[in-house]
VOBA-1610 file (N, C-alpha, C; in pm, whole numbers, padded with zeros to 5 digits, always signed):
BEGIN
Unk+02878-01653-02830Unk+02743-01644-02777Unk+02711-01499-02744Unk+02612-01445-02795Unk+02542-01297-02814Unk+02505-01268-02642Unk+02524-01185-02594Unk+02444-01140-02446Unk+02308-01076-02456Unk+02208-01148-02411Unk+02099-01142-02427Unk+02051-01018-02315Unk+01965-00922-02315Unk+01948-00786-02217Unk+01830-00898-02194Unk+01798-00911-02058Unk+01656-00956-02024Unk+01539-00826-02017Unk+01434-00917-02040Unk+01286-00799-02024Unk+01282-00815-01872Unk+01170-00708-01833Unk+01205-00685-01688Unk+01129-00802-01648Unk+01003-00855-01741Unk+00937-00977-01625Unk+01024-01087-01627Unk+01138-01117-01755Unk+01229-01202-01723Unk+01289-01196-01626Unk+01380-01092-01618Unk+01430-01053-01453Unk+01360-01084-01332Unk+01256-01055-01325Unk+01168-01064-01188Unk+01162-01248-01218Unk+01112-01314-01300Unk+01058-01447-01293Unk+01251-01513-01224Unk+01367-01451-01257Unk+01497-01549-01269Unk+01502-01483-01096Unk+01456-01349-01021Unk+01489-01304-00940Unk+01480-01454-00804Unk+01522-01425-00714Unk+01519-01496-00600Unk+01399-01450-00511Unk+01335-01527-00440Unk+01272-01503-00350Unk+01300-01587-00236Unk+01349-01502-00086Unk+01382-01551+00001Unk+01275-01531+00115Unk+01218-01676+00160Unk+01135-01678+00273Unk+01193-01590+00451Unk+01120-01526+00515Unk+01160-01481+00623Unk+01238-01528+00709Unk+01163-01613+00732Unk+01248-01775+00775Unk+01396-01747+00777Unk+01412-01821+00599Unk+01590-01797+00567Unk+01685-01683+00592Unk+01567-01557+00551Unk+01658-01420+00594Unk+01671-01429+00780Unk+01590-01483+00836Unk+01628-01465+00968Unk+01745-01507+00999Unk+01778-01670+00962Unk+01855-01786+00995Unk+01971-01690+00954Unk+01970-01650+00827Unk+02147-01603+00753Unk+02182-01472+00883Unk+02064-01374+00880Unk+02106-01301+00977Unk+02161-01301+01113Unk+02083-01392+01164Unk+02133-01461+01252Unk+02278-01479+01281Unk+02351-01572+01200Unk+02481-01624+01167Unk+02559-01482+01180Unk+02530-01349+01081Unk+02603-01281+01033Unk+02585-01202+01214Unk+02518-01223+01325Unk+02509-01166+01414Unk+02618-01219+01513Unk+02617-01345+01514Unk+02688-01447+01627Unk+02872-01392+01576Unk+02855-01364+01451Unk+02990-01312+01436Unk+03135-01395+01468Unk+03020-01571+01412Unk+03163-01677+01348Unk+03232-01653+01239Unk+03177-01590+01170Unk+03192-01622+01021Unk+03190-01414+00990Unk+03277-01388+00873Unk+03247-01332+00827Unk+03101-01276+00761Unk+03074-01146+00725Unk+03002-01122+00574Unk+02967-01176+00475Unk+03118-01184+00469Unk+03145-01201+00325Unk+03153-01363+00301Unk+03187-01438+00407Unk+03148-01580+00400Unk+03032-01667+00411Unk+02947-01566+00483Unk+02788-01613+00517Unk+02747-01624+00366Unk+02759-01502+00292Unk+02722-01443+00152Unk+02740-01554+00094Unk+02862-01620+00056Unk+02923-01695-00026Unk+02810-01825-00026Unk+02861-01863+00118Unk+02810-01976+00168Unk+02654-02015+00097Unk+02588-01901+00136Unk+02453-01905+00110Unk+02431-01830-00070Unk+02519-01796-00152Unk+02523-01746-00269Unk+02438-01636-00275Unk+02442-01555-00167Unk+02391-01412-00186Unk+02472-01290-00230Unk+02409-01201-00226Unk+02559-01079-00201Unk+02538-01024-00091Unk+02664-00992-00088Unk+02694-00901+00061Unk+02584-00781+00096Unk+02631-00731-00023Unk+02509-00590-00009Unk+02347-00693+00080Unk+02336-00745+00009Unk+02176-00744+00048Unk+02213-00810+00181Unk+02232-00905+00182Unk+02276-00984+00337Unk+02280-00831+00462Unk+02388-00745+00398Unk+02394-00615+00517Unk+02268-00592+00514Unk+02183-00535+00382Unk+02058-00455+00380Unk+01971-00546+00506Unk+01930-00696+00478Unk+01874-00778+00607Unk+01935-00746+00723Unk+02015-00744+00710Unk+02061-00735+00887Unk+02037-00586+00974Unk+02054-00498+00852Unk+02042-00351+00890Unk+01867-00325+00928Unk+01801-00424+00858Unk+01611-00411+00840Unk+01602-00501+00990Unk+01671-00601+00980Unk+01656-00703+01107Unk+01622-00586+01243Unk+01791-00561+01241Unk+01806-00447+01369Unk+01707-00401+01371Unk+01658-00301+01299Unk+01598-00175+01299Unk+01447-00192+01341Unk+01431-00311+01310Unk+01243-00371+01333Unk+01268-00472+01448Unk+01412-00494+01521Unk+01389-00600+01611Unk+01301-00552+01765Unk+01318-00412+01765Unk+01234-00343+01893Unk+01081-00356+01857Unk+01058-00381+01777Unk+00906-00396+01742Unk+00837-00581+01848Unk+00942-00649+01818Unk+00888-00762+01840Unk+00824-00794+02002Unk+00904-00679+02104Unk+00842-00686+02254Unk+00715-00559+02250Unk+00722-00512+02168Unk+00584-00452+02170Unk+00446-00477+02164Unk+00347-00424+02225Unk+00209-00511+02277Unk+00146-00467+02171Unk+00089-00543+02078Unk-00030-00515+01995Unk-00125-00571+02003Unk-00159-00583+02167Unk-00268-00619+02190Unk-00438-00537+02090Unk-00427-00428+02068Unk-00521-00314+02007Unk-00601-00444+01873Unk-00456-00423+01787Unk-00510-00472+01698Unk-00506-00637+01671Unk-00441-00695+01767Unk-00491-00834+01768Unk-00656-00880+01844Unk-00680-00794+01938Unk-00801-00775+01963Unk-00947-00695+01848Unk-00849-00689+01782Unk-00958-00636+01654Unk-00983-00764+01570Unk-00880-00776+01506Unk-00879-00911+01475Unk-00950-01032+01520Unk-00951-01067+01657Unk-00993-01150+01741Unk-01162-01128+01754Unk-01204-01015+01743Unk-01354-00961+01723Unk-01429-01014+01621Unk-01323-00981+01490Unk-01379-01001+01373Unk-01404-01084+01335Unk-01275-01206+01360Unk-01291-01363+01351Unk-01437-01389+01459Unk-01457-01369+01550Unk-01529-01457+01638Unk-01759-01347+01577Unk-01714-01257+01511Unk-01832-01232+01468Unk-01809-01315+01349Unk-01776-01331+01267Unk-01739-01418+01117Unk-01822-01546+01191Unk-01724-01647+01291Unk-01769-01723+01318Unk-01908-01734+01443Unk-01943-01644+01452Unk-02103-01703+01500Unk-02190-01652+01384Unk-02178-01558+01289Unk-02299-01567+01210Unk-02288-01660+01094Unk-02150-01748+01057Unk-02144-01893+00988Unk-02211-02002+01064Unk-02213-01959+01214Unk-02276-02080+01266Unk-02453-02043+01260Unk-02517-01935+01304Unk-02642-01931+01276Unk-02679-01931+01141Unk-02594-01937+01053Unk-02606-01994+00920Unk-02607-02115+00883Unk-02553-02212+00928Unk-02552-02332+00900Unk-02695-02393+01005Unk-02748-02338+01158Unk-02823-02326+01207Unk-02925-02348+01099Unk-02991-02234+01041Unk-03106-02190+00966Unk-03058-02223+00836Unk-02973-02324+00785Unk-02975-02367+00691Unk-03024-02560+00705Unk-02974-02574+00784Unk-03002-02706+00877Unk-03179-02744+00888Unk-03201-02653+00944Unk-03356-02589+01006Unk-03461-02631+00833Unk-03379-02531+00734Unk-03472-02507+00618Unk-03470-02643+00558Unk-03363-02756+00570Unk-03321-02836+00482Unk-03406-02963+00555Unk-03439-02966+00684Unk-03504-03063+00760Unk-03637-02998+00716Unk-03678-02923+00719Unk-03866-02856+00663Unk-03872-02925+00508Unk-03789-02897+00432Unk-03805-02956+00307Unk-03784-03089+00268Unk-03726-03162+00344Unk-03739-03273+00355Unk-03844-03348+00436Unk-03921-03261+00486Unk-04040-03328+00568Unk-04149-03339+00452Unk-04174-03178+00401Unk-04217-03129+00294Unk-04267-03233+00191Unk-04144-03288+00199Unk-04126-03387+00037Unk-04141-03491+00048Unk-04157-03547+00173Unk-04132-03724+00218Unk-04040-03796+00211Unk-03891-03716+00216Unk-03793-03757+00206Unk-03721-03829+00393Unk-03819-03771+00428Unk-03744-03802+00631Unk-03843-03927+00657
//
């Protein structure tokens, strides 16, 4: 049997994609420090390398998580709540136009 070189979108389509979620959970494990590395890896059919690379990204962004972002969740929180009142004076004056035209027509 010939060894086939994959194209790169083959590669990317066979690649893995791991939800945050899972990288948390494995990291996790590799933190509590029951288990080896190299057994978490196995366990979960990763490689080591990347398993470290998560854990090294874990650390490094875990000081982020007690930090206040209040700024921009309050931006956020603005934007949603203008979104939602000018959907509602929209449906308002859409309500409004749809009861006139139905008077209009002799449909009410």
């Amino acid at each position: 049997m010939k060894n086939k070189l994959l194209s790169y979108n083959e590669a990317m389509e066979k690649r893995n994609r791991y939800t945050s979620k899972f990288k948390t959970k494995v990291v996790l494990k590799t933190l509590r420090e029951e288990q080896t590395l190299n057994e978490i890896a196995g366990k979960h059919e990763l490689s080591p390398v990347m398993l470290s690379r998560w854990k090294a990204e874990f650390l490094e962004r875990a000081s982020t998580i007690f930090e206040k972002k209040t700024h921009e969740a309050d931006k956020l929180k603005k934007e949603y709540e203008s979104k939602q009142e000018h959907l509602e004076k929209l449906v308002g004056q859409l309500t409004v136009e749809v009861d006139w035209l139905k008077k209009k027509s002799g449909l009410k």
